[in-house]
C-alpha positions as CSV (number, residue, x, y, z in Angstrom):
1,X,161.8,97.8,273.3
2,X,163.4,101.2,272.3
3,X,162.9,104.0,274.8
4,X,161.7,107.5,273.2
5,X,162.6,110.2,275.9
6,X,160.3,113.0,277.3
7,X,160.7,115.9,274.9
8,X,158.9,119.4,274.2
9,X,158.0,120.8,270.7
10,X,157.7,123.9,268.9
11,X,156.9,124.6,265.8
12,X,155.9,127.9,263.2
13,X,154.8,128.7,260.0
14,X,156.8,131.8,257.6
15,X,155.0,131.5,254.1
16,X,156.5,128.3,252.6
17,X,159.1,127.6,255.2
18,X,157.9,125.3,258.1
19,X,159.8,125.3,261.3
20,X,160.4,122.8,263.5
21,X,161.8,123.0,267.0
22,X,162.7,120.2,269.8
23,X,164.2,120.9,273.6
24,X,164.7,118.0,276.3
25,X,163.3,120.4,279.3
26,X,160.0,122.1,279.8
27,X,160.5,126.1,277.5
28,X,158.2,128.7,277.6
29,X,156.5,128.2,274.0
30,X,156.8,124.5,273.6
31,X,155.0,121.7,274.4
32,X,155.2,118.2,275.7
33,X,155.1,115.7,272.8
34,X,152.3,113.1,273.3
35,X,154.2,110.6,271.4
36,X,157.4,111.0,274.1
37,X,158.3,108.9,276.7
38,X,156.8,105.8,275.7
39,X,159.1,102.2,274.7
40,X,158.6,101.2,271.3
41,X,158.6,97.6,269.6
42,X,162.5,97.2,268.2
43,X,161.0,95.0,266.0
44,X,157.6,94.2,264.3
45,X,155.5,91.7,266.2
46,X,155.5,88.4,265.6
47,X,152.7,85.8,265.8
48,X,152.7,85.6,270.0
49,X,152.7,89.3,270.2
50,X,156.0,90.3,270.9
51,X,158.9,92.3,269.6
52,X,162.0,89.6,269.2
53,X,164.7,89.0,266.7
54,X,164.7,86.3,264.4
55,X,160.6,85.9,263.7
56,X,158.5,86.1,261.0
57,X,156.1,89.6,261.2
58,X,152.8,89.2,262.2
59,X,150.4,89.3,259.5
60,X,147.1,89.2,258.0
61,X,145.2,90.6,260.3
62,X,142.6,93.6,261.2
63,X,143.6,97.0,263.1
64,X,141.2,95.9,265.6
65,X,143.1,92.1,266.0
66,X,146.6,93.5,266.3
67,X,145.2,96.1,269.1
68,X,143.6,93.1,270.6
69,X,147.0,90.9,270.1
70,X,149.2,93.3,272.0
71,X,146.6,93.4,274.8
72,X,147.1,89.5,275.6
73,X,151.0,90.4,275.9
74,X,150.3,92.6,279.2
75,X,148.1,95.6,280.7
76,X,151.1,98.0,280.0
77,X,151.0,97.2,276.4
78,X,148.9,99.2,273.7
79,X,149.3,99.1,269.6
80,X,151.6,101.6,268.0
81,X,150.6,104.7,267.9
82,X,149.5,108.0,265.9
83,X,151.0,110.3,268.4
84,X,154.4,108.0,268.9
85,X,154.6,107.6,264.7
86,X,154.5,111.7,264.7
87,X,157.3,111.8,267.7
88,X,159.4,109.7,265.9
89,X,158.7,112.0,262.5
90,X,159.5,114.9,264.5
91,X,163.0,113.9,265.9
92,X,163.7,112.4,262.7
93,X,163.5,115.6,260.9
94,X,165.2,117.7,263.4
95,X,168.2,115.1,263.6
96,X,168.8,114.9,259.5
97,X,167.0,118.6,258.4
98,X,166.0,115.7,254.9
99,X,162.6,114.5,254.0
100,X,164.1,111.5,251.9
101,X,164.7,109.0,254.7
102,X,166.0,106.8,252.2
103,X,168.5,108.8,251.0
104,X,169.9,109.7,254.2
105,X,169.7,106.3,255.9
106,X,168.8,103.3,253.5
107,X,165.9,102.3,251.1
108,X,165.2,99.8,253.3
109,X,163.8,96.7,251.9
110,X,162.1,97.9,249.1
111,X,163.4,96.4,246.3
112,X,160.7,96.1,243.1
113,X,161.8,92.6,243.0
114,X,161.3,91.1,246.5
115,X,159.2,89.1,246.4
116,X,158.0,88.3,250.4
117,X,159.2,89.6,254.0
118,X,162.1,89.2,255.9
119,X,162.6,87.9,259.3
120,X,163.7,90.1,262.1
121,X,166.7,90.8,263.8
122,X,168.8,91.6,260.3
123,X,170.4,94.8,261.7
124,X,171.8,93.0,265.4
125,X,174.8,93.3,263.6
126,X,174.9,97.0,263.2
127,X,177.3,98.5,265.6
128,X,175.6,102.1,265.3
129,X,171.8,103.0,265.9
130,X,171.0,104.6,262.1
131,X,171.6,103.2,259.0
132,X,171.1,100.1,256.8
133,X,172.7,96.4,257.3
134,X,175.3,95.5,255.3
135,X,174.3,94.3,251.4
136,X,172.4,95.8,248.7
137,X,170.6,99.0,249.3
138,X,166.7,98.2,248.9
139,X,167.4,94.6,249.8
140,X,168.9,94.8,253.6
141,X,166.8,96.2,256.5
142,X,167.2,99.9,258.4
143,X,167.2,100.9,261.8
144,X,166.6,104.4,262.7
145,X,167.5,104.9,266.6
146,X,167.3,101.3,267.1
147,X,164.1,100.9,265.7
148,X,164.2,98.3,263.0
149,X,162.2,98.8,259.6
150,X,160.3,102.0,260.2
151,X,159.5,100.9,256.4
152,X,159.9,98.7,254.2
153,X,159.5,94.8,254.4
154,X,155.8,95.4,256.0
155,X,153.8,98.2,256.8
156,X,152.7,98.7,260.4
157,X,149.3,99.3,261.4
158,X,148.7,102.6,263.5
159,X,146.4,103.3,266.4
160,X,145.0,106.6,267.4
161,X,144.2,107.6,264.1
162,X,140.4,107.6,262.0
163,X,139.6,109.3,259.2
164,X,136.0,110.3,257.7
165,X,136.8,110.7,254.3
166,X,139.7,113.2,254.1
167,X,138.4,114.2,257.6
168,X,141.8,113.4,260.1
169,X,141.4,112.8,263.6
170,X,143.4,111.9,266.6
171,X,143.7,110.5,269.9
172,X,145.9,109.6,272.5
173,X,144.5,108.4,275.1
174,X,145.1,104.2,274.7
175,X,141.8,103.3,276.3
176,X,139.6,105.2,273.8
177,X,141.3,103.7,270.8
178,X,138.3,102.2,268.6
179,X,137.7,102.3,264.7
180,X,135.1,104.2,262.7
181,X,134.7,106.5,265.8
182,X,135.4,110.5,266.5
183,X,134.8,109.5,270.3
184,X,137.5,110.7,272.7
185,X,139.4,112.0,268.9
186,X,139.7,116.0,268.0
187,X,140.1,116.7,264.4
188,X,143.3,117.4,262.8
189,X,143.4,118.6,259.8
190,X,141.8,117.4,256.1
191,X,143.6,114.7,254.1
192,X,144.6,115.8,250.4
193,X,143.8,113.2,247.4
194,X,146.3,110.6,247.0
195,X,149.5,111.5,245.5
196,X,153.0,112.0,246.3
197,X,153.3,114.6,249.8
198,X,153.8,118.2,249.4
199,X,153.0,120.4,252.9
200,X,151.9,118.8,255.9
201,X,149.7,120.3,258.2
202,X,151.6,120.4,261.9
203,X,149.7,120.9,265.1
204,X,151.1,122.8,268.8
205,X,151.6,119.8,270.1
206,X,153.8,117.8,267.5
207,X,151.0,115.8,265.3
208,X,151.1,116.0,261.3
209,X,149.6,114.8,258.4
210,X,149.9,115.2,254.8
211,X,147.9,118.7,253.8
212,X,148.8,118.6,249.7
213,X,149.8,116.2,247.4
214,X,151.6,117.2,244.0
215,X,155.0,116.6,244.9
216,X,157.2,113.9,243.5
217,X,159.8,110.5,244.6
218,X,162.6,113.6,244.6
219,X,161.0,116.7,246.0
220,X,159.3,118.0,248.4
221,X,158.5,115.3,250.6
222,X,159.0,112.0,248.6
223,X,157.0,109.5,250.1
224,X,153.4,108.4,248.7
225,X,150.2,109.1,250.7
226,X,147.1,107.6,250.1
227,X,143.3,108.5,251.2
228,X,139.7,107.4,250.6
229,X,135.9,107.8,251.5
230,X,134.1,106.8,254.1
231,X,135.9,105.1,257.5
232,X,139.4,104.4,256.9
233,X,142.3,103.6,259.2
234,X,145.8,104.1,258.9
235,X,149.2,102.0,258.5
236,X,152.4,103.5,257.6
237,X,155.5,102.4,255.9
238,X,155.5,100.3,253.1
239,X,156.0,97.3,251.9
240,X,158.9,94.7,250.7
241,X,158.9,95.8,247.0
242,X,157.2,99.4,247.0
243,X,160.6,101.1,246.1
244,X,160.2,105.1,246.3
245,X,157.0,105.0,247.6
246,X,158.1,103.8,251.2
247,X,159.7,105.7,253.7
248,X,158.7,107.3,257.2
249,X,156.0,109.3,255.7
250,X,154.6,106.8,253.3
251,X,150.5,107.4,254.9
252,X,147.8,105.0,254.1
253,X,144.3,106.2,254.9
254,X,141.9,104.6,252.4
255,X,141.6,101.3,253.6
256,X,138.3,100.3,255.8
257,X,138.5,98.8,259.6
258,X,137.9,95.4,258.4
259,X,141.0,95.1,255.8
260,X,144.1,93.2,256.1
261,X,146.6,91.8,253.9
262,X,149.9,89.8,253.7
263,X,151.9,92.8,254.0
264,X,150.8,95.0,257.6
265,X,151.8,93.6,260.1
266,X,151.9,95.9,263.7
267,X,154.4,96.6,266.6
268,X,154.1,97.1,270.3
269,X,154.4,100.1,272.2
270,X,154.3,100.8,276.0
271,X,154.3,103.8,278.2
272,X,156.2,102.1,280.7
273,X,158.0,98.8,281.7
274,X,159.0,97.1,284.7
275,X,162.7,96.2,284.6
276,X,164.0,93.5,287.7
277,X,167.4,95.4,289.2
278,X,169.8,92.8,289.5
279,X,172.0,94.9,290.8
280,X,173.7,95.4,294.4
281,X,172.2,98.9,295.5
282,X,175.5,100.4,296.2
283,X,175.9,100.5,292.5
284,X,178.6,103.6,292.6
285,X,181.2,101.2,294.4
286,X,180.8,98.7,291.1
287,X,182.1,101.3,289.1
288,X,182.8,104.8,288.4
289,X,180.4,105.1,285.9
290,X,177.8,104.3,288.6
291,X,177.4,107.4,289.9
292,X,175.0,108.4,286.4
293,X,172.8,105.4,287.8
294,X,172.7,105.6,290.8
295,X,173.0,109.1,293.4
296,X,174.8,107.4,296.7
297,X,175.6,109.7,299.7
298,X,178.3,109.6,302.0
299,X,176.6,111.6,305.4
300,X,175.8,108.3,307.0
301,X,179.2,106.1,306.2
302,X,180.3,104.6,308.9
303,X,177.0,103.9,311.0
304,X,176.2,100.7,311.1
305,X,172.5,101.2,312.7
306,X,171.4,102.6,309.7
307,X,170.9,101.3,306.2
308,X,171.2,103.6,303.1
309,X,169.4,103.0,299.9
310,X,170.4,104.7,296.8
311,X,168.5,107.6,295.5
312,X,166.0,106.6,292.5
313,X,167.4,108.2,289.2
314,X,164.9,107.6,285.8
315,X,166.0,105.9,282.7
316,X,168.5,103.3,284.7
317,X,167.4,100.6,281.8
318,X,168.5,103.0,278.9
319,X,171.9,103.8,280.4
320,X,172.9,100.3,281.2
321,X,172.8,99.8,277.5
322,X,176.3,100.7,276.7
323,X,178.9,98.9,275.5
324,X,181.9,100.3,278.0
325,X,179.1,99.9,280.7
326,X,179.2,95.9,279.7
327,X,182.3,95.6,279.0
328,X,183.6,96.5,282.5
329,X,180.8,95.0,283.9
330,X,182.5,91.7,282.5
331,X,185.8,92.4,283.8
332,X,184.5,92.6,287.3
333,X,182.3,89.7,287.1
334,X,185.4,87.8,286.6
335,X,187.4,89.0,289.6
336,X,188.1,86.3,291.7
337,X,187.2,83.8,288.7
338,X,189.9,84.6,286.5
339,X,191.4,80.8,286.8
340,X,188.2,79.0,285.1
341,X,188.8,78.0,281.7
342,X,184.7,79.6,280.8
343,X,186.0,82.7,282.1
344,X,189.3,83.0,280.2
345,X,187.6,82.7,277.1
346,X,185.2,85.8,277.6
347,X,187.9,87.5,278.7
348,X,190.2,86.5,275.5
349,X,187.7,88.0,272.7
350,X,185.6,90.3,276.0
351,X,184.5,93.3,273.1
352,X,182.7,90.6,270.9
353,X,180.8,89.0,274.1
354,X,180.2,93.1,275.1
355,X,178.5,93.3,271.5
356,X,176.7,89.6,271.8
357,X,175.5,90.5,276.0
358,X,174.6,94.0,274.9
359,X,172.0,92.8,271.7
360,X,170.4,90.2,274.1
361,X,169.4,92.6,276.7
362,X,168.7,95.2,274.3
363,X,166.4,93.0,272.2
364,X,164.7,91.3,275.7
365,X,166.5,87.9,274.3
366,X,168.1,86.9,277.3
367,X,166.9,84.0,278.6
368,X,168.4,82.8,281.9
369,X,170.1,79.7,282.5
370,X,168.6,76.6,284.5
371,X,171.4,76.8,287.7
372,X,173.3,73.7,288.5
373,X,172.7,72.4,292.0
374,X,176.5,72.0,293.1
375,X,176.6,70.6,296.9
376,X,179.7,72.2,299.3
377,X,180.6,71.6,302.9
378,X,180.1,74.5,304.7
379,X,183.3,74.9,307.5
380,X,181.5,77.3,309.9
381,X,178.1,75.7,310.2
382,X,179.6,71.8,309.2
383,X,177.0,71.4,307.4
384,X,176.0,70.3,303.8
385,X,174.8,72.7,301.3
386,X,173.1,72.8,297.8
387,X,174.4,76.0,296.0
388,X,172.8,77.3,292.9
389,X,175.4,78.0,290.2
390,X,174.8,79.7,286.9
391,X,177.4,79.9,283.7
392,X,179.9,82.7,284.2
393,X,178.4,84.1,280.6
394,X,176.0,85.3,280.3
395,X,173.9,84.8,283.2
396,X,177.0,85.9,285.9
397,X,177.4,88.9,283.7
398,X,173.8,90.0,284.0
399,X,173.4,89.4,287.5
């Protein structure tokens, strides 16, 4: 799961210019994205409803099934949303100041001549958070921020989102998304006929849909938008051979509740996660860089009636995921171990085991190792003991 931080929006219309503005603390004039501060799906979900590397998407089915399909995974766990899809739009556009996604970062794959979908996990290999894996452009995957395939290779399905006709509404409260409803939605604006994007219509608080169409696959906005009568929902992205009409903006609302095809698949989302701490609490003595984890006070050193317990910082998860943060991590995991043949070897090639430790926890991949029961004599107690041992690497590492 990728982690979209809190942030506040502002945006303003002067004739054809649109404006758009983005702070990480509370302003006077901007609001609190609804899309922020939620995890997304790395990854498009595969067939048990998760967000992994190296699985097949999860197609073929309804709006209403995927919804239903990321509710088995866990109560925390709701379908992609309108509002995140906007958030992501948003940051995008402020970040690069370029509609054409796939100019700036990669077609993604979108080649005319593909001919089915890729696995996931094609951009692990990427050492930086934007761009497109190594190969031919329009036949390799993209990441923007982490987030793999925004579009191209399938289209994702989008909760949070009806339409009436050209009639747009939204919602973003999880537990009233439904299809064919205005229930717990506010409208947002009308859809324009289908066509390539002109103007968007942008609300206060950071939501936008396509307001004309007329433009072209190099200007204005230049990704397609489609829309419909009667009940539609929405999926987003395109597809594994749409070319030009993919991208971020790419906007299908013309398709009834009860449609599905071989090329939507869906992707989880979560407003928050529970993450185990394996971690001493003392965390600043680990390392220097510590002290942005964890706040630690000094007053009470010394006295040993009372116990101190680190003060609770946010985003703990997010900040563990860096590379020098692993990498020394590593180095004092061996201390003391240096002498074992497992733990020379980390420590001989310890940047590309950083890179390898770093995907797994990124991706939720690692898996921990079944210990070894190794039995000691204990001097002090002369007694026999079973002791639980797990590999150096990675399982040492994480702990």
């Amino acid at each position: 799961m990728v982690f979209i931080p809190v942030f506040y929006v502002a945006q303003k219309r002067s004739s054809t210019k649109q404006y758009f503005y983005v702070s990480d603390k509370p302003k006077t004039g901007m609001t609190k994205h609804p899309g922020s501060g939620k995890y997304v799906g790395r990854y498009h979900m595969n067939s048990n409803g998760y967000s992994a590397t190296g699985y097949s998407p999860y197609v073929d089915m309804t709006r209403a099934t995927a919804r239903n399909k990321v509710k088995s995974v866990g109560s925390k766990f709701h379908l992609y949303d309108f509002a995140t899809y906007c958030a992501i739009i948003f940051l995008y556009i402020v970040e690069f100041a370029n509609w054409n996604c796939q100019s700036k970062i990669g077609q993604g794959y979108t080649n005319n001549n593909n001919s089915s979908a890729i696995s996931s996990g094609r951009t692990d290999s990427m050492t930086y958070h934007t761009g497109r894996a190594s190969g031919t452009d329009g036949k390799t995957a993209v990441q923007y921020r982490w987030i793999e395939n925004l579009w191209g290779n399938v289209y994702q399905w989008v909760d949070g989102f009806n339409a009436n006709g050209t009639t747009a509404y939204a919602c973003t409260d999880p537990s009233k998304y439904a299809d064919d409803t205005t229930t717990g939605y506010t409208k947002i604006g009308t859809l324009p006929a289908s066509g390539w994007i002109k103007d968007l219509t942008v609300t206060d608080n950071g939501l936008l849909i396509p307001k004309t169409s007329g433009g072209s696959e190099t200007t204005y906005i230049p990704d397609y938008m489609w829309s419909s009568s009667g009940w539609c929902v929405l999926y987003v992205g395109g597809g594994w051979s749409d070319g030009a009409y993919a991208g971020l903006l790419c906007f299908l609302a013309d398709s009834a509740s009860s449609y599905s095809r071989s090329s939507i698949s869906a992707r989880l989302l979560s407003n928050s996660i529970i993450i185990a701490q394996a971690f001493p609490h003392p965390l600043v003595k680990i390392m220097p860089r510590g002290r942005e984890l964890v706040g630690h006070s000094n007053a009470l050193a010394g006295n040993k009636d009372v116990i101190t317990i680190p003060k609770r910082v946010g985003f703990l998860y997010e900040k563990m995921l860096d590379r020098a943060f692993i990498t020394e991590t590593i180095r004092l995991a061996a201390n003391g171990k240096k002498k074992r043949r497992s733990v020379r070897r980390v420590l001989a090639n310890i940047d590309a085991y950083a890179e390898k430790l770093l995907v797994m926890l990124r991706t939720d991949s690692f898996i921990p190792s079944k210990p070894k029961v190794k039995r000691v004599y204990d001097v002090s107690s002369r007694k026999w003991r079973d002791i639980k041992v797990v590999p150096f690497y990675p399982d040492g590492c994480v702990h």
